[in-house]
N, C-alpha and C positions, 0 to 999 in steps of 0.2 A: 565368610559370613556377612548378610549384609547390617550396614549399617542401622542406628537404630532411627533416624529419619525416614529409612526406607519401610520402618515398618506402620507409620500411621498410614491404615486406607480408609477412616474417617474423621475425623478433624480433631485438632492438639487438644488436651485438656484446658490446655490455658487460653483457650477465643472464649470469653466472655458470654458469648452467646447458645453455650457448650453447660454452661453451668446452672444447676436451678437451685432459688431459695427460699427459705424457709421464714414465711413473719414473723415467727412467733418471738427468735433471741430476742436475748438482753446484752446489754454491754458490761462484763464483766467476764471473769476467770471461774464464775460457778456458774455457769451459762445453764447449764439443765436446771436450774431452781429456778432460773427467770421463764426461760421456755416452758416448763411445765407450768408454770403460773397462767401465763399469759392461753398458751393454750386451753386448761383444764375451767379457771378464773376469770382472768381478764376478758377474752374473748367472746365467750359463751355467756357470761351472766356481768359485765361489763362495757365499757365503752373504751375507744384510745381516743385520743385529742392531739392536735396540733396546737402546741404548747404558745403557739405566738396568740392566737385565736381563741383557744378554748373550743373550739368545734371539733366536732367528726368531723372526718374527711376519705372517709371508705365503709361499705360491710365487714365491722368485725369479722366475720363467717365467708365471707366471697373465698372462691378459690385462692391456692397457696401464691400463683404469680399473679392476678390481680391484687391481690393484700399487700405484694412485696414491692410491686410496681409502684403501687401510691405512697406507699412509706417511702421509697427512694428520693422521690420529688419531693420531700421537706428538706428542701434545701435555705442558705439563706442568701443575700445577695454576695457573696464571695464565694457558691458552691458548696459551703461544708454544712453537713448535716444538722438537723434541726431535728432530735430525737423525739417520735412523739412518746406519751407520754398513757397510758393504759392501768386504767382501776375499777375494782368493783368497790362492794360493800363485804361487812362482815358473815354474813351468809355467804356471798360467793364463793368467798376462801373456804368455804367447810371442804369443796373437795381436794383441795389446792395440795399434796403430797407434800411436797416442799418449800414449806410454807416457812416451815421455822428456818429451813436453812439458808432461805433466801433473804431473811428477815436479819439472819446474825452475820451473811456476808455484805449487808448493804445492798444486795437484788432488788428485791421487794422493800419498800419505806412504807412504815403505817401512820396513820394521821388520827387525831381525833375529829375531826375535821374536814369538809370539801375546802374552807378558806385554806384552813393549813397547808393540805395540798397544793393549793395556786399557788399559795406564795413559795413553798418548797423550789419548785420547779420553773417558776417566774411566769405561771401561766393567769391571765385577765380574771379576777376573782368572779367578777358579774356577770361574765359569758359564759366562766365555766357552770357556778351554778346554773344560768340559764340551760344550759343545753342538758346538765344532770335532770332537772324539770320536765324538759322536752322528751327527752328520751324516757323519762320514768313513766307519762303519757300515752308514750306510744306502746310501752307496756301493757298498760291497762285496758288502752282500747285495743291492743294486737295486731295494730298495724304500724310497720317503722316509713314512716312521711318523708328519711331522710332519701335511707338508703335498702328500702324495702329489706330489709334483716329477717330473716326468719326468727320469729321471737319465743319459740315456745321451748327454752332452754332460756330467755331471758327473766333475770328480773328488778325490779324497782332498787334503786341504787340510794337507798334511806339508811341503811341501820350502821351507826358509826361502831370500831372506828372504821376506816376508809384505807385499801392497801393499794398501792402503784408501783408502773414498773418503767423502766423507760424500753424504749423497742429499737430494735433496727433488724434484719435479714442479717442470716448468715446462708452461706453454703452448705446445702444436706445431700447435694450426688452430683455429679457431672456425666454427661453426655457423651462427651468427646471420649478418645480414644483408638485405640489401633481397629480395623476393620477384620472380619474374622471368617471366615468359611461354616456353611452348617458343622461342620467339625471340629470347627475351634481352632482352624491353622490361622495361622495369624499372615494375611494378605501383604504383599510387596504392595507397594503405593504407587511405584511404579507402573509396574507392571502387570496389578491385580491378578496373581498368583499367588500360592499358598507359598512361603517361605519354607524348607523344607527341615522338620523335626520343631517348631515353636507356636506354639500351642498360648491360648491366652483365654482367661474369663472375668466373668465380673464386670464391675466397676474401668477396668483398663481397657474394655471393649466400646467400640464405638459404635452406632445404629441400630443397635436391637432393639430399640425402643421410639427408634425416627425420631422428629421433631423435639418432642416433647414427652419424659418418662410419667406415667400414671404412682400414683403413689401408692405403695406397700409393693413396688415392684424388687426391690433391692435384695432381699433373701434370694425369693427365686431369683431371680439373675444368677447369683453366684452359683447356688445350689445347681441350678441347672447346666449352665455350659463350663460348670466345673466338673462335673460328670461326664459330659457330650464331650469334654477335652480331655480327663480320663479315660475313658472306654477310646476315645482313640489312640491313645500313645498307646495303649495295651496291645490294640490289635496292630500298629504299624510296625514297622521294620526300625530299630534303632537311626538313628543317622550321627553323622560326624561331624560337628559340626566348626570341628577346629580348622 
């Protein structure tokens, strides 16, 4: 049998470059309360900030690797992350699902407050208002001057109190993986042959989606060359593979 290096014919899950992520986390162990937050709230009827400045510094709404791109580079000068930092108002929260439980693991912090919040998070109290203002403007008149936002999901970030989350990317799929045949034989690397009786789908599959996967892809994936690699072991000949 061959070894299991022989069987990536698309590249390791572990290159970096293999892997996509998601803006929305939070930094904590209840992670889906922050994500849905940030997602459903912060995002869409809110603003994020980099906490040194108090500025934007991306479209909330831009695609998932531009968002996750720029969050990356809040770096400080020794390299380590600079968390920004992501709130609405108390309207935004109405849709927000996990709201409370994000609120009793420390996810989400409410403020009575925008000061409050600067100083929570050690962010410039007079910028932050500043740009809460700016951006509440560009509400009004419909057009965002920063970062051309689509704004018709946004709104004026006035009615206390005020809920924040901190942000960073996490990993939601990887790319890499073993290379596969329309059949789901899973390819010698070598030799770009089907190994013979191993079969693979999903997620541990490499290229079916080239460069870069579209998102809501991941069911189907599995669904599908979970099947295509079923119906083959069905119709093939056992093998031995001892």
């Amino acid at each position: 049998m061959a070894s299991s290096s022989e069987y990536a014919g698309h590249r390791c899950s572990t290159d970096p470059s293999t892997r996509q992520l998601g803006p929305w986390s939070s930094l904590t162990n209840a992670v889906s309360a922050g994500s849905q937050f940030n997602t459903i709230a912060g995002f869409p009827k809110g603003i994020m900030v980099d906490k040194r400045t108090g500025r934007r510094f991306v479209n909330e709404l831009a695609d998932r690797k531009a968002r996750s791109d720029a969050i990356l580079k809040q770096l400080d000068e020794n390299g380590k992350p600079v968390y920004p930092i992501c709130f609405t108002d108390s309207v935004g929260v109405k849709q927000a699902q996990t709201l409370k439980n994000g609120l009793k693991y420390g996810v989400i912090k409410k403020f009575d407050t925008l000061g409050e919040l600067a100083d929570a998070y050690g962010i410039p109290k007079e910028a932050l208002i500043k740009q809460v203002e700016e951006f509440n403007a560009y509400v009004r008149e419909g057009k965002d001057k920063q970062f051309d936002r689509p704004l018709a999901l946004a709104i004026e970030i006035k009615q206390a109190p005020f809920y924040a989350a901190r942000v960073w990317p996490k990993v939601y799929y990887c790319m890499g993986g073993v290379g596969i045949t329309k059949n789901a034989e899973v390819l010698n690397v070598r030799t770009q042959k089907p190994i013979p009786g191993l079969y693979a789908a999903g997620e541990v599959t490499g290229g079916t989606h080239g460069a870069s996967r579209l998102g809501g892809c991941a069911i189907a994936d599995g669904l599908v060359t979970g099947r295509v690699a079923g119906d083959a072991v069905v119709a093939n000949t056992p093998v031995n593979l001892e």
